[in-house]
C-alpha positions in Angstrom: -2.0 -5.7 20.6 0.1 -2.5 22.6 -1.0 -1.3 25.4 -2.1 2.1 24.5 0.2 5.1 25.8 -1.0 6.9 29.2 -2.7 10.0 28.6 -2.6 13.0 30.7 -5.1 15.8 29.1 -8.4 16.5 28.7 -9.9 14.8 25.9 -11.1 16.8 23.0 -14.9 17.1 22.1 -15.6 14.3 20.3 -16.8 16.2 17.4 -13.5 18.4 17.6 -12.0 15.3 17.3 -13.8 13.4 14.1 -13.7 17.2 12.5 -9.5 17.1 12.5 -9.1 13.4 11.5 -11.6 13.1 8.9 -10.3 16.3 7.0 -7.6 15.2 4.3 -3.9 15.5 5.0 -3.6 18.2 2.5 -5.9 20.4 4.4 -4.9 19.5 7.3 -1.5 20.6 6.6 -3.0 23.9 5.4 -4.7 24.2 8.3 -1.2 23.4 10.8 0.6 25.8 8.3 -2.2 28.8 8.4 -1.8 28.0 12.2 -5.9 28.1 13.0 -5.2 24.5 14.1 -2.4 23.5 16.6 0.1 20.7 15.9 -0.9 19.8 19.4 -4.7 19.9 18.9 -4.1 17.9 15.6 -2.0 14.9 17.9 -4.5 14.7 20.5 -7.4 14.4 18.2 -5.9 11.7 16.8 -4.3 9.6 19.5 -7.8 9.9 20.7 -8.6 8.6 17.6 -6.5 5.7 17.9 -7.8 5.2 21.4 -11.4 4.5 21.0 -11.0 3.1 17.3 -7.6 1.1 17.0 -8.9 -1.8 19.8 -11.6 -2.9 17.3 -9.3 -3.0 13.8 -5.8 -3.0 15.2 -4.4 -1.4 12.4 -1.4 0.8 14.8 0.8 -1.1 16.5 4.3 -0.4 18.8 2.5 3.3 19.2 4.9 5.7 21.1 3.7 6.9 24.5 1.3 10.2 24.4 3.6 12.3 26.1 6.3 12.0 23.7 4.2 12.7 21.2 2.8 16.1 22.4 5.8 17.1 23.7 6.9 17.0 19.5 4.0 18.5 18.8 4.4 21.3 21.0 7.6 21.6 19.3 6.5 21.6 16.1 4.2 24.4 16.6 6.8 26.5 18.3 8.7 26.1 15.1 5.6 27.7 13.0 5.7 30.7 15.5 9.0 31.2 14.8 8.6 31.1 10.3 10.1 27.5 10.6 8.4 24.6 8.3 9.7 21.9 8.1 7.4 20.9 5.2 4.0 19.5 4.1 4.1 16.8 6.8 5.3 19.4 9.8 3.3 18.5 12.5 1.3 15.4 11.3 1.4 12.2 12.8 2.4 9.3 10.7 2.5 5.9 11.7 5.3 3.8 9.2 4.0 0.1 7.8 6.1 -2.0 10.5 7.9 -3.3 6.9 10.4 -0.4 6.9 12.1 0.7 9.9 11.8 4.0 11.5 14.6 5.1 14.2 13.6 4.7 17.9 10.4 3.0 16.9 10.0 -1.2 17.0 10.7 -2.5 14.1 9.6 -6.2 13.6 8.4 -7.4 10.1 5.8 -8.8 11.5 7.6 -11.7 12.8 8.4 -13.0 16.2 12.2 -13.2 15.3 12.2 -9.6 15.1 9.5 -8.9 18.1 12.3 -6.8 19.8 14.4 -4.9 17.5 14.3 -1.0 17.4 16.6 -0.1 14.7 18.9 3.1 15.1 18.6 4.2 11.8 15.5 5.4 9.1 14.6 3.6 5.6 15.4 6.0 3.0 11.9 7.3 2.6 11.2 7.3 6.2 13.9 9.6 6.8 12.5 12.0 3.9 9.2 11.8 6.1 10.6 12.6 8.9 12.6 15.4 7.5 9.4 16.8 5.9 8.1 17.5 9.6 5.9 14.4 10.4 5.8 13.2 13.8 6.5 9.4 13.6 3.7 7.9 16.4 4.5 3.9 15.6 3.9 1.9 13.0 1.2 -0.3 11.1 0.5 -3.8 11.1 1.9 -6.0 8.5 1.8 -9.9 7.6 5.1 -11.7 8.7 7.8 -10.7 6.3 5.0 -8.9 4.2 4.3 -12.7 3.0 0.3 -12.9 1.8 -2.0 -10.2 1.2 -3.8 -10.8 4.6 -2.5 -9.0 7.7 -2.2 -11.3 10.7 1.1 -12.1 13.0 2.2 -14.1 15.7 3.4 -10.5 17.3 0.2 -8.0 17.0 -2.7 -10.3 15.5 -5.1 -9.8 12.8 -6.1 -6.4 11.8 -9.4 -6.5 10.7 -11.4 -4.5 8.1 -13.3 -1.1 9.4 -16.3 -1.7 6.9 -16.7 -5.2 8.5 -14.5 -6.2 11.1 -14.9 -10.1 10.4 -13.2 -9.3 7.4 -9.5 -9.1 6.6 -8.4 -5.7 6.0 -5.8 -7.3 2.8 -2.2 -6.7 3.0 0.8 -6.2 3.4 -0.1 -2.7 3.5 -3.2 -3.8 5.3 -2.6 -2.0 8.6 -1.7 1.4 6.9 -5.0 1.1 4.5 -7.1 0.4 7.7 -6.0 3.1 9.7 -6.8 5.5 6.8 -10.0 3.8 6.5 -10.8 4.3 10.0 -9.0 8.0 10.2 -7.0 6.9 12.6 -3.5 8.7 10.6 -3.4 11.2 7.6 -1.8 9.4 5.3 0.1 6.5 4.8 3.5 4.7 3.6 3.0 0.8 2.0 5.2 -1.3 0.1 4.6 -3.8 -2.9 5.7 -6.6 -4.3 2.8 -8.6 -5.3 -0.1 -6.1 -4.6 0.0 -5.0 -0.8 -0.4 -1.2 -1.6 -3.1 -2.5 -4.2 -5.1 -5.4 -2.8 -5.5 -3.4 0.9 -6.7 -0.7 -1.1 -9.3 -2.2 -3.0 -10.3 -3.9 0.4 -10.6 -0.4 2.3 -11.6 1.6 -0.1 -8.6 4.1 -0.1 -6.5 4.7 -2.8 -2.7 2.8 -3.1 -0.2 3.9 -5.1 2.2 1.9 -6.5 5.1 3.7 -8.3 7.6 2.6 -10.7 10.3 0.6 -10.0 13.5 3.1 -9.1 11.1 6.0 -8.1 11.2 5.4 -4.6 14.8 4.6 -2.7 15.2 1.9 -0.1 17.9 0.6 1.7 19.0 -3.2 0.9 21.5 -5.5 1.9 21.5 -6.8 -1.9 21.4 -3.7 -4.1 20.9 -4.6 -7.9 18.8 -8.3 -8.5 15.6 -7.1 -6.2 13.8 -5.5 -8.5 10.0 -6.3 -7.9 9.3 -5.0 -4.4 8.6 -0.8 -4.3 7.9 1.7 -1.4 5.2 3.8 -2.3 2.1 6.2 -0.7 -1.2 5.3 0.6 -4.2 8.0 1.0 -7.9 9.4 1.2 -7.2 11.3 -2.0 -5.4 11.6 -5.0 -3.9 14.7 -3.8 -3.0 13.5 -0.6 -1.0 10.4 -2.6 0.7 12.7 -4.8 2.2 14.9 -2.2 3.5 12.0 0.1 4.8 10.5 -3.6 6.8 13.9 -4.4 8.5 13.2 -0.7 9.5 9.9 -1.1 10.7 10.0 -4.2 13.9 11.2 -5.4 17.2 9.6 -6.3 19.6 8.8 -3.5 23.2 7.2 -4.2 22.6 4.2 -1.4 20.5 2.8 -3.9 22.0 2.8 -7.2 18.7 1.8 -9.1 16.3 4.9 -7.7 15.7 7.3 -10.4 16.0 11.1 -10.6 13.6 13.4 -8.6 11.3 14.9 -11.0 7.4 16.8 -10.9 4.9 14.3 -10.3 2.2 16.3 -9.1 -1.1 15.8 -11.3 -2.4 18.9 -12.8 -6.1 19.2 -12.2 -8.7 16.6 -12.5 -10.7 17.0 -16.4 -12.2 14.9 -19.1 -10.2 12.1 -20.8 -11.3 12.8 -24.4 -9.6 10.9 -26.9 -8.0 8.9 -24.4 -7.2 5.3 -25.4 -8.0 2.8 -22.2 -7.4 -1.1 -22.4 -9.9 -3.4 -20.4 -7.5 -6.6 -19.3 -10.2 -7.7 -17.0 -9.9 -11.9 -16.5 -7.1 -12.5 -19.3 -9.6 -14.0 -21.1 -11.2 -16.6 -18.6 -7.6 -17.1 -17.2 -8.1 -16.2 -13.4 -11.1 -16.6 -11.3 -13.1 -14.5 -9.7 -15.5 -14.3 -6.5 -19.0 -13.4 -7.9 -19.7 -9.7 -8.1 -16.3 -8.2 -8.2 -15.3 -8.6 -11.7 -18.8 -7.1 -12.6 -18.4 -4.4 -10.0 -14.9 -3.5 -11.5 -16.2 -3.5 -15.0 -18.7 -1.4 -14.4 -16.1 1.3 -12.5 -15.4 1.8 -17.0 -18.2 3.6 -17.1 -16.7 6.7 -15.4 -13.9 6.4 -18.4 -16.4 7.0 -21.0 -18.5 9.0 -18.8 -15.2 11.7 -19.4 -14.5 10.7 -22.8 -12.1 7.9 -22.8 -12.8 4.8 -25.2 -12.3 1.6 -23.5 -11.3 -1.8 -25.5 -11.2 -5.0 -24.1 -8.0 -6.2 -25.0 -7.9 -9.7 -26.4 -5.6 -12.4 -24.2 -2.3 -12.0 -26.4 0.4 -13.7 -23.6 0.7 -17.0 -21.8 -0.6 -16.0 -18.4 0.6 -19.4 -17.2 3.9 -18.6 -17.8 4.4 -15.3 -16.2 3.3 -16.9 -12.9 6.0 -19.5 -13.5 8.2 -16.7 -13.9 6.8 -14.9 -11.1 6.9 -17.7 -8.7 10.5 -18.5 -9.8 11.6 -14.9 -8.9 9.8 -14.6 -5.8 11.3 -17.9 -4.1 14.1 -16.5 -5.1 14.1 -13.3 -3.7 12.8 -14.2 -0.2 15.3 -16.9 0.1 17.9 -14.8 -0.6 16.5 -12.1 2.2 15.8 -14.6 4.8 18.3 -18.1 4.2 20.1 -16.7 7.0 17.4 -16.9 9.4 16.5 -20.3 8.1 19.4 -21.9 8.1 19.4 -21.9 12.1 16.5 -24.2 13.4 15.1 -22.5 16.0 14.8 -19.4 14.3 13.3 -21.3 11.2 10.5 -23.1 13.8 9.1 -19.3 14.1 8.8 -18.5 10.7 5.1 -19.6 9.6 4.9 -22.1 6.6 4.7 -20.1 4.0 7.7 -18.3 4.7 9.8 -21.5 5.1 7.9 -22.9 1.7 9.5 -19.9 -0.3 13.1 -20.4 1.4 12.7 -23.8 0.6 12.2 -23.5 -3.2 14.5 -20.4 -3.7 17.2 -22.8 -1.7 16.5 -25.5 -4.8 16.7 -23.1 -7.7 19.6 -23.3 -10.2 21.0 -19.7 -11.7 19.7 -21.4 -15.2 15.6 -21.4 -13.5 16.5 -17.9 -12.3 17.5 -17.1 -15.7 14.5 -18.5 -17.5 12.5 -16.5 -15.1 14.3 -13.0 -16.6 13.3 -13.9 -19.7 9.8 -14.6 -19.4 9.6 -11.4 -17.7 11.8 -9.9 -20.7 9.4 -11.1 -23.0 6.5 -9.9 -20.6 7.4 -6.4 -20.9 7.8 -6.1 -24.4 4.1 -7.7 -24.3 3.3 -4.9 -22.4 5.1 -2.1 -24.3 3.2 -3.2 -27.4 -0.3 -2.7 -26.0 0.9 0.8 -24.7 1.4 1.4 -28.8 -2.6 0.7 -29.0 -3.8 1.8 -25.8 -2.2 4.9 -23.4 -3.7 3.1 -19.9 -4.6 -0.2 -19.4 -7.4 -1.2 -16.6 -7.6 -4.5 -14.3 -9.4 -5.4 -11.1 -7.1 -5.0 -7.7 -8.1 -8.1 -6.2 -10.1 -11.4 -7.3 -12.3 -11.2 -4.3 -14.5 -9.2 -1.7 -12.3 -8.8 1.8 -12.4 -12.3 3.2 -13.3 -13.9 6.7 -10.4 -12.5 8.9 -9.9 -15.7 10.7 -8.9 -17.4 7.2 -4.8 -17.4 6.2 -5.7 -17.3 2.7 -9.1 -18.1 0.4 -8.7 -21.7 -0.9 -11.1 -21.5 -3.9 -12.6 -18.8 -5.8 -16.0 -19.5 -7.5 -15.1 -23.1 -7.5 -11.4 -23.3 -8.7 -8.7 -24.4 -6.6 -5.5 -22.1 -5.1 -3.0 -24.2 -5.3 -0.7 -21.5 -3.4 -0.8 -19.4 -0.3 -1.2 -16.8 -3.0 -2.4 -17.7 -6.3 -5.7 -15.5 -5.1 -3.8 -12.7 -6.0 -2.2 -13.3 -9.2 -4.2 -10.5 -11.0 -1.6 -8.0 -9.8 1.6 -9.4 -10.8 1.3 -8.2 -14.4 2.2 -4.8 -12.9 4.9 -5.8 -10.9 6.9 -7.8 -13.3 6.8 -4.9 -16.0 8.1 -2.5 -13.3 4.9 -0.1 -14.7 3.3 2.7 -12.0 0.1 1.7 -10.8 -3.0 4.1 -9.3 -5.5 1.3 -7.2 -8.6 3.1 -7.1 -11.9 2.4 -5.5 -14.5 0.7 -7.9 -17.7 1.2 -5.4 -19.3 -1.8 -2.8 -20.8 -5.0 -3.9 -24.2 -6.7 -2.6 -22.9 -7.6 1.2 -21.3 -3.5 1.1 -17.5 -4.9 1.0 -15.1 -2.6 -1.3 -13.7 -3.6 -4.2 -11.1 -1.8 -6.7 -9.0 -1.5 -10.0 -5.7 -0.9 -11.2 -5.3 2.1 -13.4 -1.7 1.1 -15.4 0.6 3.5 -17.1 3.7 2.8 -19.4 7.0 3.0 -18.1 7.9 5.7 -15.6 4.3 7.8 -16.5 3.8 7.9 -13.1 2.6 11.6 -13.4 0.2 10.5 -16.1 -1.4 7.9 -14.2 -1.5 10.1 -11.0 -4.0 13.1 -13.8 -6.1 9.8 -15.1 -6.2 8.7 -11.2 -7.6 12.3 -10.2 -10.2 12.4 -12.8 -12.0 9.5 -12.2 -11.5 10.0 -8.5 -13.8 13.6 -9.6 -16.3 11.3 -11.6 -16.6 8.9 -8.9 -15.9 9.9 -4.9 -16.1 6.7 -3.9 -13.4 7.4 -1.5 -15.4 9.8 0.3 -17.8 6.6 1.5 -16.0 6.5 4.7 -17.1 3.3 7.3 -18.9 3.8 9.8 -17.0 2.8 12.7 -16.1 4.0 16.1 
């Protein structure tokens, strides 16, 4: 873990301090922007924060040194004096998942083959952060290479869950849902391909957000065949989501597959009559689950028809076994087209963990016919799921297949009895999502028996990501789980 940055102030009240970093980010930007709290208060609150909380979940890592920091704070609120916002982040500190790089700041993946790089440029949506007026402070832990939705490295270590710290805090996304947990930043960026906004949600009880594909613009080296993996927002609220969405997103011509900005902000939270929701739940017996969470997720239905909604249980209709065929296809080949490179020189490839080099090695063996095949099982995947969106306007599924697991495991090896017969078979209840391209709210479902979190994906059709965002803030209103916060530190 960093070395924390030297400090040269008086610390803040302790109670000052919890005050500012429990309060959302949307009103703790109205507070910065009616100017009765400083930028400068608002960093040191939290970089003391980070100080007496971050050693016990290790969810910030490559954090900038303090003085830095309040020197652009200081600036920041020089700026307000003068009329001059920058936007809704101006002022905030924001710490960017160590996936996406962030100029001036270490940028490693998570892998030891990266450990030094500091890249001199921003990730599209990074630089739309950083031009809203956040103060970029370092970054959040991620798995090496975002692989597995457990966050552990060779580089930082394990980041650990703040509602039980022997617990993994889920990934890849798993240091930025940690260090909302633990109110040690705001709000947060993530990515997902196979669930790491969703599944470190669900395991933190904070909300994930996982848009569209196209909604949010990255930077690539390949442009046009990546089409699973999605930058998206990470918050304590619905609201807070939405507005770090509405930055992010937006088309940009360096990547030619991002869509047109457009209003996603939901209107207010109200009832759901009439509305038509479809229970997925285990694909009819097809996955496994740890006892207690596909009960605990069922019962988070109740707040649907608690506001109006009918809920179906939708009838297995698709072989499940095939889409992870499909998936599994498309993933190898996706991370061995991102990392062959790397691999191809040996002592580079003895510091990738295994199941990094097990990917390369079965995207190196595919044939553009098995790549093919994979298309069209997701082709016919999607009309699948356009079809149920003619019987049901949001479909419902559990986030994750277990409770946050023992943080010094890689990866669960059975649930309730049944075998994983890959690093990440565990997880297969979120690639439905992800190979339709469809926007995705992960919302808390409420604790089970030992108090671990647990969650559900609330799906929209195509591009509804503003529809799913409304559903999302009215069962947020019917529930408040997210206000549960851990009691840590």
């Amino acid at each position: 873990m960093d070395c924390m940055p030297k400090r040269r102030m008086p610390k803040k009240k302790e109670a000052e301090v919890d005050e500012l970093t429990a309060l959302s980010a949307t009103e703790l930007s109205l507070r910065i922007h009616a100017r009765s709290v400083s930028c400068r208060a608002v960093m040191q609150a939290f970089l003391e924060r980070i100080e007496a909380v971050n050693p016990l979940v290790n969810a910030i890592v490559s954090l900038r040194e303090a003085d830095e920091l309040m020197e652009e704070a200081a600036a920041a609120d020089r700026a307000l004096a003068e009329g001059r916002s920058r936007g809704w982040l101006h002022g905030m500190p924001f710490a960017v998942k160590d996936l996406s790089e962030a100029r001036g700041v270490r940028c490693t993946y998570g892998s030891r083959l990266y450990r030094d790089f500091v890249p001199d440029f921003d990730d599209i949506h990074v630089e739309r952060i950083r031009a809203a007026g956040a103060i970029i402070i370092g970054k959040t832990n991620a798995p090496e290479m975002g692989l597995g939705s457990h966050t552990y490295n060779d580089v930082f270590g394990v980041t650990r869950n703040p509602y039980d710290r022997t617990k993994s805090a889920g990934g890849s996304s798993g240091g930025a849902a940690a260090a909302l947990a633990a109110r040690l930043v705001p709000v947060a960026d993530g990515s997902d391909m196979m669930g790491s906004l969703r599944n470190p949600a669900a395991f933190n009880n904070v909300i994930g957000f996982r848009p569209s594909f196209g909604r949010v613009p990255s930077l690539g080296n390949e442009l046009f065949l990546g089409q699973h993996a999605v930058n998206g927002p990470m918050g304590r609220s619905v609201a807070d989501v939405a507005a770090l969405l509405a930055i992010q997103a937006g088309h940009d011509a360096r990547d030619p597959l991002s869509l047109p900005r457009e209003d996603l902000a939901p209107g207010r939270a109200g009832d759901l009559a009439g509305v038509r929701i479809g229970w997925l739940g285990d694909f009819g017996g097809h996955l496994p689950f740890e006892p207690g969470v596909l009960e605990l997720c069922r019962s988070a239905l109740d707040a649907f028809v608690a506001m109006g909604a009918s809920v179906a249980e939708v009838p297995p209709g698709f072989d499940m076994d095939r889409l992870w065929q499909g998936w599994r296809t498309y993933r190898h080949f996706l991370v061995a087209s991102a990392q062959a490179a790397d691999y191809d020189d040996a002592d580079r490839r003895a510091m990738m963990k295994p199941e990094l080099r097990w990917e390369i090695e079965n995207g190196l063996r595919l044939s553009a016919a098995e790549v093919a095949a994979a298309s069209a099982i997701r082709s016919d995947w999607y009309r699948y799921v356009l079809a149920l969106f003619e019987r049901y306007e949001f479909l419902v599924l559990p986030a994750a297949q277990v409770f946050p697991f023992d943080a010094t495991m890689h990866w669960p090896q059975a649930i309730a009895g049944r075998a994983m017969d890959t690093y990440h078979r565990w997880m297969e209840v979120v690639i439905g999502p992800t190979m339709a391209g469809l926007p995705v709210a992960a919302m808390p479902a409420g604790f089970g028996a030992e108090g671990l979190p647990a969650g559900i994906q609330i799906i929209g059709p195509p591009r509804a990501d503003r529809a799913v965002l409304q559903v999302a803030a009215s069962y947020e209103a019917q529930t408040g789980w997210a206000a549960r916060l851990p009691a840590i530190g």
